[in-house]
DOVOKE-391742 format. One record per residue (C-alpha): residue in one letter; x, y negated, z. Coordinates in pm, 1 decimal. Example, Ala and Ser with C-alpha at 12.3 -4.5 7.8 and 13.67 -1.06 7.14 Angstrom:
2
  r        c1        c2        c3
  A    1230.0     450.0     780.0
  S    1367.0     106.0     714.0
END
This chain:
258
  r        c1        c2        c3
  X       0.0       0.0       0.0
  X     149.6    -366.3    -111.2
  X     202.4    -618.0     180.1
  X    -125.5    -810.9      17.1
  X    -280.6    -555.4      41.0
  X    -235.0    -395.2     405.1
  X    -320.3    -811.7     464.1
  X    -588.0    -786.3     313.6
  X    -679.6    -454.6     502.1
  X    -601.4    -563.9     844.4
  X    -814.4    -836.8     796.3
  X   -1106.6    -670.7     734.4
  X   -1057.5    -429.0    1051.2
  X   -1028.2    -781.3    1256.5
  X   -1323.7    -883.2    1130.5
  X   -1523.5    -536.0    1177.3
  X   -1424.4    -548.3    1546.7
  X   -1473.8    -889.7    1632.6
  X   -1899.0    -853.4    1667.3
  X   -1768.0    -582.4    1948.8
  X   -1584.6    -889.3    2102.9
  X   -1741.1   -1216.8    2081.5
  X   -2124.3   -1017.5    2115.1
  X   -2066.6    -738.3    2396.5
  X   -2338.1    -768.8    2718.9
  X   -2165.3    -983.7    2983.9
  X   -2215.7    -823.5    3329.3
  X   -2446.1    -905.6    3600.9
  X   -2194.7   -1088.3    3819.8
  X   -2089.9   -1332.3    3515.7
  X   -2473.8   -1379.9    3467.7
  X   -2496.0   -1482.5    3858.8
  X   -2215.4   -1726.9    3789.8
  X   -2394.5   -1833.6    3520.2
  X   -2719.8   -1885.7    3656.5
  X   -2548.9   -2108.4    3943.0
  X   -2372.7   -2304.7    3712.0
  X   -2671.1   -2403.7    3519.1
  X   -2899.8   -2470.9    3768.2
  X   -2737.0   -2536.5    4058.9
  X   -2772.2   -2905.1    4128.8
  X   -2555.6   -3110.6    4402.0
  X   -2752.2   -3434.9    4489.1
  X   -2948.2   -3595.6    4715.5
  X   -3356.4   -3597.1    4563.1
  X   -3685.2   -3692.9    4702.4
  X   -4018.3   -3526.1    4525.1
  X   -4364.5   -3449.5    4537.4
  X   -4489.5   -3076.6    4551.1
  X   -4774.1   -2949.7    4445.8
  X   -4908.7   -2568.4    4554.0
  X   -5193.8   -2385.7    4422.2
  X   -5281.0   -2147.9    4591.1
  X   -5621.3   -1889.3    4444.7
  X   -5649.8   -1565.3    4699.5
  X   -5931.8   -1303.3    4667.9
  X   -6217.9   -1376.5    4820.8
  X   -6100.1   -1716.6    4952.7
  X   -6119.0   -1882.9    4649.0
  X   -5868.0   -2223.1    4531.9
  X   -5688.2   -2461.4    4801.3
  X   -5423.9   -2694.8    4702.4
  X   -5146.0   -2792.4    4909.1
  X   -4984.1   -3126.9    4897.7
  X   -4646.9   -3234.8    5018.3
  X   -4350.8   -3454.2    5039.2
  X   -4008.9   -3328.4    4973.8
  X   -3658.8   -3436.4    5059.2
  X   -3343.2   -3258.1    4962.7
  X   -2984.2   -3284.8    5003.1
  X   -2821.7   -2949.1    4860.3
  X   -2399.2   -3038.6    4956.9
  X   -2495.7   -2903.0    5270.3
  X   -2807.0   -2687.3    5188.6
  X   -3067.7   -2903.9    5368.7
  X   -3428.4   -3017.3    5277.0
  X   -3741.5   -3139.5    5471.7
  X   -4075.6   -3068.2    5377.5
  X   -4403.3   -3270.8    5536.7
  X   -4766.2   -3199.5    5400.4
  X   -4986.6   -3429.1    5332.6
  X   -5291.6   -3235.3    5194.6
  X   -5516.9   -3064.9    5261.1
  X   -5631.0   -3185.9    5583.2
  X   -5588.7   -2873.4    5786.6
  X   -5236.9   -2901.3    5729.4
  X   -5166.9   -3254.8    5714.6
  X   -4863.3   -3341.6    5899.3
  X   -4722.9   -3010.6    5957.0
  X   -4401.3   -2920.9    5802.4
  X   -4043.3   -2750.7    5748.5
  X   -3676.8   -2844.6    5802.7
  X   -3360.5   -2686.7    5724.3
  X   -3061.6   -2769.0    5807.6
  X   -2795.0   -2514.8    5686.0
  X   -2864.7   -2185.9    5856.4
  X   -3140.6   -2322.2    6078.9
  X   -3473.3   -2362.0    5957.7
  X   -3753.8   -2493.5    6170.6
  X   -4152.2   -2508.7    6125.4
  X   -4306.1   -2795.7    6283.0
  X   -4741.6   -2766.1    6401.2
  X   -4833.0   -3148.7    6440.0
  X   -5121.8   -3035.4    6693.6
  X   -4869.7   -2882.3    6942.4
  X   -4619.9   -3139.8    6834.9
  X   -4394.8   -2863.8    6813.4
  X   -4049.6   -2651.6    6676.0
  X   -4039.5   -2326.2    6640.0
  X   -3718.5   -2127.8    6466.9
  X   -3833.1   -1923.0    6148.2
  X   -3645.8   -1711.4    5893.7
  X   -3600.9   -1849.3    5505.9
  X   -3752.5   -1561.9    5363.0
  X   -4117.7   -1646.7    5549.4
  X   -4398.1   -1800.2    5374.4
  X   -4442.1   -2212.6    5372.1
  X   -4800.7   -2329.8    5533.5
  X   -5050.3   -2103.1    5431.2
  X   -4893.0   -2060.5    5072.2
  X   -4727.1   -1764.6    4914.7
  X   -4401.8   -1982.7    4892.3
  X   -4081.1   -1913.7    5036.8
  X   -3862.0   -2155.6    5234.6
  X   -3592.3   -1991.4    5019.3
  X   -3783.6   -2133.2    4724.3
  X   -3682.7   -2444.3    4813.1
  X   -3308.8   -2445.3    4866.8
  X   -3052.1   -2392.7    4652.7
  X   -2825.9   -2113.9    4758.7
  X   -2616.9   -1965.5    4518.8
  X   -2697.9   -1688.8    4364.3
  X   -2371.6   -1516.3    4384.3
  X   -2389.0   -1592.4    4811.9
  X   -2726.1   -1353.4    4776.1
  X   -2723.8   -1089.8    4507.3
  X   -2511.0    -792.1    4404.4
  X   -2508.0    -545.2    4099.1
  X   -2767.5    -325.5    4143.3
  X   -2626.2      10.7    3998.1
  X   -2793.4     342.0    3862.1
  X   -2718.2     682.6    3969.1
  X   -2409.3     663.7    3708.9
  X   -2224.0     392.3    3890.4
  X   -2363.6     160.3    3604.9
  X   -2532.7    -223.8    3655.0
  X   -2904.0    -175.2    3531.0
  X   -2865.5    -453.1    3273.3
  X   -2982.0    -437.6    2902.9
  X   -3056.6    -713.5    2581.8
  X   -3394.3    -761.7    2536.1
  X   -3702.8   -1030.1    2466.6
  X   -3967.2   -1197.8    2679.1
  X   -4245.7   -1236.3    2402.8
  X   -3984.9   -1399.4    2125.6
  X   -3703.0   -1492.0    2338.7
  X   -3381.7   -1286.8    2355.6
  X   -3313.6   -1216.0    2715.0
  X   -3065.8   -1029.4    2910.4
  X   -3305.9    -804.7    3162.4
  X   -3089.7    -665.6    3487.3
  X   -3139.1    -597.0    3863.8
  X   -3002.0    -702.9    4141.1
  X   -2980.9    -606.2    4523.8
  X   -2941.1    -852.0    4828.7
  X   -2602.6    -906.9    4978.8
  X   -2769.4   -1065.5    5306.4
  X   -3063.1    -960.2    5488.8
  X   -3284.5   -1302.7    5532.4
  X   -3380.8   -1280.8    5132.7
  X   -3742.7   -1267.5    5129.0
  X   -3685.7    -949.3    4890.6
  X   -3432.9    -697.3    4862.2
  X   -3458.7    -555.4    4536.0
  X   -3529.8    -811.9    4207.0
  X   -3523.3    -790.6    3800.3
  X   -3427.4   -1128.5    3643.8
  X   -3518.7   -1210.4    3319.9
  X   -3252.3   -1478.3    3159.1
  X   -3231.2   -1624.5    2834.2
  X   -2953.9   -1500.3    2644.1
  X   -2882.7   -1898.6    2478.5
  X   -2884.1   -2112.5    2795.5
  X   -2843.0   -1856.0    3090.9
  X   -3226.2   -1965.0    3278.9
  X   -3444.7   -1773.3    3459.5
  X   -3767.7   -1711.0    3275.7
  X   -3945.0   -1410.8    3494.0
  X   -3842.3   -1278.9    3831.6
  X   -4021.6    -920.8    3989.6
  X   -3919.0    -848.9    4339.1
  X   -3946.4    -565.8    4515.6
  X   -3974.9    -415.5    4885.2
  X   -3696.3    -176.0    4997.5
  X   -3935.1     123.6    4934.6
  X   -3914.5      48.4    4588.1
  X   -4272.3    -120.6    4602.2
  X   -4318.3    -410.8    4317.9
  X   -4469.1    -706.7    4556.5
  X   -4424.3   -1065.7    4341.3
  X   -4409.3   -1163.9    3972.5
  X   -4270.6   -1493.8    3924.7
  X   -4320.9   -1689.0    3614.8
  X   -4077.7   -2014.4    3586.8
  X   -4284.9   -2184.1    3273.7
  X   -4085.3   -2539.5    3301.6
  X   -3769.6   -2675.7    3335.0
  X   -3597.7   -3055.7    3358.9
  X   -3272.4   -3151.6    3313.3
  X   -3132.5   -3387.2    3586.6
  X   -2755.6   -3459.4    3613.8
  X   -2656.3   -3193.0    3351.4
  X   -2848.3   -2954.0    3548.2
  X   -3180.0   -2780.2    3553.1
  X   -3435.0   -2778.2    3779.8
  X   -3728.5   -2576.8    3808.1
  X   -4031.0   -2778.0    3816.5
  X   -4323.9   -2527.1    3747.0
  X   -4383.6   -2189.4    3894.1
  X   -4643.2   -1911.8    3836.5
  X   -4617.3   -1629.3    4110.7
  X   -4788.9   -1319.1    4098.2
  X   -4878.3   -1083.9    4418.1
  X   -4889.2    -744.5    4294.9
  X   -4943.5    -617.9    4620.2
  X   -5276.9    -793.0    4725.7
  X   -5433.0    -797.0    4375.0
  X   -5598.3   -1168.8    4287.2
  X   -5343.5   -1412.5    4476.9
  X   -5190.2   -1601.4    4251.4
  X   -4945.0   -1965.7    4326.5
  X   -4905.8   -2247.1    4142.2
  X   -4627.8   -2459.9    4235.1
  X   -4560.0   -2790.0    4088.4
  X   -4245.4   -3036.4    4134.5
  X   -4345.8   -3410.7    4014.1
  X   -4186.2   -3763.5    4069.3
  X   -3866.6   -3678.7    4095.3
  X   -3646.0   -3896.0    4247.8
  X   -3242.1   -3878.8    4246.1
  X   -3068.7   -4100.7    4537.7
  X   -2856.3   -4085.8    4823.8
  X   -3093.2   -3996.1    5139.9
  X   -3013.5   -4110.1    5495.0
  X   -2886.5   -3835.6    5739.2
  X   -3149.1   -3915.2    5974.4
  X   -3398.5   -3831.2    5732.6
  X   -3284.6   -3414.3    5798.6
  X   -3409.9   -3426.7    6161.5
  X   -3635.2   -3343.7    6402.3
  X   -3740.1   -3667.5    6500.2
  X   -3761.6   -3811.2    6139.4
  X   -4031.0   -3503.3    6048.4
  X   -4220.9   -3612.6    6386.1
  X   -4215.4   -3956.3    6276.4
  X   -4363.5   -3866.4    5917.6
  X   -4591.5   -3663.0    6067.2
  X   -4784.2   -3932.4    6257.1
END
């Protein structure tokens, strides 16, 4: 074979193996990174939530509330101010510590992140912005292998893998992410019990952009265990600025709560 030839050749072998290269299935840990890096946003914000909350039998409430948010030091306050039932009661975190406050006992009382906010099927944890990595392993099948394949959600490539929880105050310890393949965001969550038991389906429909990263501002979950409930939760009026330490206290959330 000439020297243009075996070129020529070697070329074509480079070019054979490099869709095995550039395209090959990242793994679950580079998808954690991934997902942190995208969405995990270091600012001071104040916002307005909005929870919808349908349960059999009980038909549609919706929960108002005010919510403040300081993420260097994983800390956020959240006051309600609808409906009137829970007007005034709310939730504070302060880096491992989170507190629920009743404004009719004018009182604290110490609760774990993975419990439910007011009478809502949200999480305290849905509030915060740990990373992903500090909560989540590879989740591997009997073969020593991650559980992680290509896929689509309706027309959007995905990657589809599962995880398992690294610390025990997750609200569950088994989940499947689905992630776009382009931009690396969540776009449907199932979590499960330890049994194996499939107990939410989370939808996140919207995202916006703030400070290069995303936030996301509407969620749709599911219960599969207690057929019917369904939660709407809504982030609006978004506002980015530096907040005053005092607002991440005990007194302040008294004080709103007035």
């Amino acid at each position: 074979m000439k020297p243009k030839q075996k070129l020529v050749f070697g070329l074509i072998l480079l070019l054979l193996c490099l869709p095995q290269i550039v395209f090959a299935a990242p793994n679950v840990n580079f998808l954690l990174e991934k997902i942190d890096e995208v969405t995990n946003l270091r600012t001071d914000g104040t916002a307005k939530v909005e929870v919808t909350q349908q349960k059999a039998g009980e038909g549609v409430k919706l929960y108002k509330a005010i919510y403040y948010s300081r993420d260097r030091d994983d800390s956020f306050l959240i006051v309600f101010t609808a409906p009137e039932v829970e007007k005034g009661n709310g939730y504070l975190k302060q880096g491992d510590n989170f507190w629920m406050y009743r404004r009719n006992t004018r009182t604290f009382q110490h609760i774990n992140r993975d419990e439910s906010i007011g009478g809502t099927d949200s999480k305290g944890e849905d509030f915060e912005s740990k990373k992903m990595t500090e909560l989540y392993k590879p989740a591997l099948d009997q073969n020593g292998q991650e559980k992680l394949k290509e896929t689509v959600l309706g027309k959007i490539p995905v990657y589809q893998f599962e995880v398992a929880a690294k610390t025990e105050d997750v609200s569950y310890p088994k989940r499947v992410y689905w992630i776009r393949r382009d931009n690396y965001l969540p776009l449907k969550v199932q979590s499960y019990s330890l049994s194996g038991t499939l107990m939410q389906t989370s939808y996140l429909l919207k995202y916006t952009k703030i400070q290069g990263k995303y936030l996301a501002t509407k969620r749709i979950y599911i219960d599969e265990f207690e057929k019917g409930n369904k939660t709407i939760v809504e982030i609006k009026n978004i506002s980015i600025k530096k907040i005053k330490d005092y607002v991440f206290t005990k007194a302040y959330l008294e004080h709103l709560s007035k």
